[in-house]
N, C-alpha and C positions, 0 to 999 in steps of 0.2 A: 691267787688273788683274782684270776680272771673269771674262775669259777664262781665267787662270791661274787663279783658284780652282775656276772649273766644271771645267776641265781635273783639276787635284786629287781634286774628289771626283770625279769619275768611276774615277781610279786606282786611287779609295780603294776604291769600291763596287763593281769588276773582282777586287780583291785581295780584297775580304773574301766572294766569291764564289766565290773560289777556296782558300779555307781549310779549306770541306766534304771534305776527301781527308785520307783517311788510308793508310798506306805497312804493311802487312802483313807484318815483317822477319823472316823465316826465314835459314839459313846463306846463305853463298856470297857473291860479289860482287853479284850483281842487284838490293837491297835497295838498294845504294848507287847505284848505279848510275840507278835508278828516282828517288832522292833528285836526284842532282846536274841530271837532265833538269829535274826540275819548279823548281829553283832556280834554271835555268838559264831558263824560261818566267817567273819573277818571283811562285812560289806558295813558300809554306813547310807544308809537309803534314807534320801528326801523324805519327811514325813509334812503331807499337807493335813495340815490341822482345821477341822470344819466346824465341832460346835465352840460355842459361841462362849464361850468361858478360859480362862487362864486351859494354857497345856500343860501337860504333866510330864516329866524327866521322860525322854526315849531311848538312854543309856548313851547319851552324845552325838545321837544324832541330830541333823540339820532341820528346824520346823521352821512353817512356816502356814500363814493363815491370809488365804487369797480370798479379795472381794467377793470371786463369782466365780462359774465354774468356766468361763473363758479365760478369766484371768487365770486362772490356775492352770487353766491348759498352755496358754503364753510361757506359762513360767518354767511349766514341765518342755517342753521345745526347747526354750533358752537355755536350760541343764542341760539338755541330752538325754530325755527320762523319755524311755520306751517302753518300758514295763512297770505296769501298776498293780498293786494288792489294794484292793478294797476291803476294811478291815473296822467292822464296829458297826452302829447304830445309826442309821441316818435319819432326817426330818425332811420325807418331800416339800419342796417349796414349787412357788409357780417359775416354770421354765420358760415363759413367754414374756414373766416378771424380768427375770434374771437376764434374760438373752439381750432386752431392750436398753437395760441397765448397763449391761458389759459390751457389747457393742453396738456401732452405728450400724452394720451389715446387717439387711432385713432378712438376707437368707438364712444366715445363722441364727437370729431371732425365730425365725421361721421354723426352722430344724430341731431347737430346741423348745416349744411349743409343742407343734406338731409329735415331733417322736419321745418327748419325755414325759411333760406334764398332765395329756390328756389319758395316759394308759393307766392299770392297774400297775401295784407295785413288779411283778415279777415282771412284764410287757415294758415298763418304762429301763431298770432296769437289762434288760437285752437288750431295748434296741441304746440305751446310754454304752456299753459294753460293743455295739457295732459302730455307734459315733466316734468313737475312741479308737477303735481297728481305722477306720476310715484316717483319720488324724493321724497312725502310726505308731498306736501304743496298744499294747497288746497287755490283754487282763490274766493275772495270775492269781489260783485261787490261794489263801492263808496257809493250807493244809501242805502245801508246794512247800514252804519253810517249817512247819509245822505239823507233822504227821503225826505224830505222837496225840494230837487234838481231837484227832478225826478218829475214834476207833475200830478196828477190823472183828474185835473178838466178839462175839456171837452170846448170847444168853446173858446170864447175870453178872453183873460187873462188881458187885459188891456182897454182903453176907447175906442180905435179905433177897431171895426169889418170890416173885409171883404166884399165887395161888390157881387154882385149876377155875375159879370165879373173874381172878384179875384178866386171865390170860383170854378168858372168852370178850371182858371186855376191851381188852388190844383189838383183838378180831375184828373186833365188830367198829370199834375207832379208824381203824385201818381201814374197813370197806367206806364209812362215813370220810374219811382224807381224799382215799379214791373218787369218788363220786362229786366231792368239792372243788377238784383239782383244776376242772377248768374253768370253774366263776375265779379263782384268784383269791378266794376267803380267808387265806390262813395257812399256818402252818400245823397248827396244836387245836385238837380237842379233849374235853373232858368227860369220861364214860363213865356211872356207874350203876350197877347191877343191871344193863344195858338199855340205861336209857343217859341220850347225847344231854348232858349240863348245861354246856355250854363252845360255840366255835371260840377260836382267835380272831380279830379286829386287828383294826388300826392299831388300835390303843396296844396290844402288843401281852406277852404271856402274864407278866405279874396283872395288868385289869384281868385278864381273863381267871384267875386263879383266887383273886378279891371277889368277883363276880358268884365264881363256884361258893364260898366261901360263904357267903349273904345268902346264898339260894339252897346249902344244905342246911343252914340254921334255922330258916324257916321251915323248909317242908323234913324235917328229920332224916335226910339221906345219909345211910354210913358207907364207909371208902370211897371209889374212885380209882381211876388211875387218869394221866395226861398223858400224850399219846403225841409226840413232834415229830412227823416225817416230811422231807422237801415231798417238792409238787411234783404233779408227773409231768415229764419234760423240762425240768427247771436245771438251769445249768448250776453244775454243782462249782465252780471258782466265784459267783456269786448268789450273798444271803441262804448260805445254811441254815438251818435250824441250828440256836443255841439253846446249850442247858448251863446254867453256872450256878452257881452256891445260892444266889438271891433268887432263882427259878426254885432251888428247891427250900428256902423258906418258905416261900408263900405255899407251896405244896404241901409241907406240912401242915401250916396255918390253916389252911381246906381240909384236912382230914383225909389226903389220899393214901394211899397204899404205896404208889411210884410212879417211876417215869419210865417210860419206855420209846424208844426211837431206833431208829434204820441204823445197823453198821454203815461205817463210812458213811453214812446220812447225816450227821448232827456233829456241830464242833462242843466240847465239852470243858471250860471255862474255869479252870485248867483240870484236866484229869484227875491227877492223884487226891486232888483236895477234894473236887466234886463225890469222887466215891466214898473218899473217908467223910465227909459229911453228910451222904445219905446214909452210909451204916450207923452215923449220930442220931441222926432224924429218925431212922428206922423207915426207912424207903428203900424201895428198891429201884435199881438202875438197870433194867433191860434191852439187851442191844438184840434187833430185830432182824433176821436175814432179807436183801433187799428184796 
């Protein structure tokens, strides 16, 4: 008997160890995705819910949808939340907006200003990720619960491989990624028969793939491939490159060949399906040595 109760609390004091995590829910499937891993591990993690629409089931766990991002950090302290997953799509807004809004303190107005809204995304990003260390919450990336996402295996992931044409224009997408990496442009370009189509924007991979789409129908361009590698220097527990099922419609819809991206570079939204749905499409899914 004594056994089973130590046994319990140990469960107990495992479990409320792991209550410190909070889920960062931007669009897309990963938010959920990041949710069902950790419930699947026997945690139930705060999910702060940010756009601006009804939330969607997190398998039971706790949501919640804070005014501003101080508020939310208020909320995360009053839990006990020291560890965050940033997970899904986000909409920069003004942070000098936000800071004025959520509090009377000009510093933190200031702070948030100064270190978030004025940088590029991947710069605002880092230094949001050192404001957060500074507060006492330390950033975890998805792939930390979710490994399976983030692929290690090397070459083709599905039935279809790249041609000895696609492969030159990887190469040459790869040097064009390289050469962008410190404007902050993007994650994803579109190559073919090597000449650049088009970068990734703001507006994010499906406009870029609409874009390509409009611009081989006029000028008669056949295949393609897209080409998603993070930046050089870019911390990989935040804004990987994603590929997921609606990444490779619109790739179809463009007339590429496939996609190709950096092992352990790219989360892939969710695997198994992603690849049985390029071998649909007839695409292929290229996993690139860093």
């Amino acid at each position: 008997m004594r056994g089973r109760s130590l046994s319990r609390s140990r469960a107990f004091v495992h479990s409320s160890r792991l209550s410190d995590l909070a889920i960062v829910a931007g669009e897309g499937l990963l938010p959920r995705l990041v949710a069902r891993a950790c419930v699947a591990r026997g945690m139930r993690p705060l999910v702060v819910w940010l756009p601006q629409r009804v939330a969607p089931s997190f398998y039971g766990c706790p949501v919640v949808r804070p005014k501003g991002f101080w508020s939310a950090l208020r909320l995360a302290k009053a839990r006990g939340i020291s560890r965050v997953v940033m997970a899904g799509g986000y909409k920069r807004s003004s942070g000098k907006r936000e800071g004025e809004r959520a509090t009377r303190n000009r510093l933190l107005a200031f702070l948030t200003a100064r270190l978030i809204a004025r940088h590029t995304d991947a710069r605002a990003l880092r230094r949001l990720a050192w404001l957060l260390r500074c507060c006492g919450v330390r950033i975890l990336a998805p792939q930390t619960f979710c490994p399976a996402l983030c692929p290690a295996r090397r070459g083709a992931l599905g039935e279809r491989r790249p041609s000895r044409a696609d492969k030159k224009d990887i190469a040459y997408a790869k040097r064009v990624l390289d050469r962008l990496a410190s404007l902050d442009m993007g994650q994803g370009v579109v190559v073919a028969q090597g000449l650049v189509l088009a970068l990734e924007t703001l507006e994010g991979t499906d406009a870029l793939l609409d874009s390509v789409r409009r611009l081989k129908k006029q000028r008669s361009i056949q295949g393609g491939v897209l080409v998603k590698l993070p930046k050089t220097g870019q911390r990989r527990d935040l804004d990987l490159p994603a590929i997921g099922i609606k990444t490779l419609q619109h790739a179809a819809r463009a007339g590429l060949h496939g996609v190709a991206f950096e092992a352990q570079g790219a989360l892939l939204l969710p695997p198994s399906e992603t690849i049985r749905q390029a071998d649909r499409r007839n695409l292929f899914l290229y996993s690139l040595a860093p």
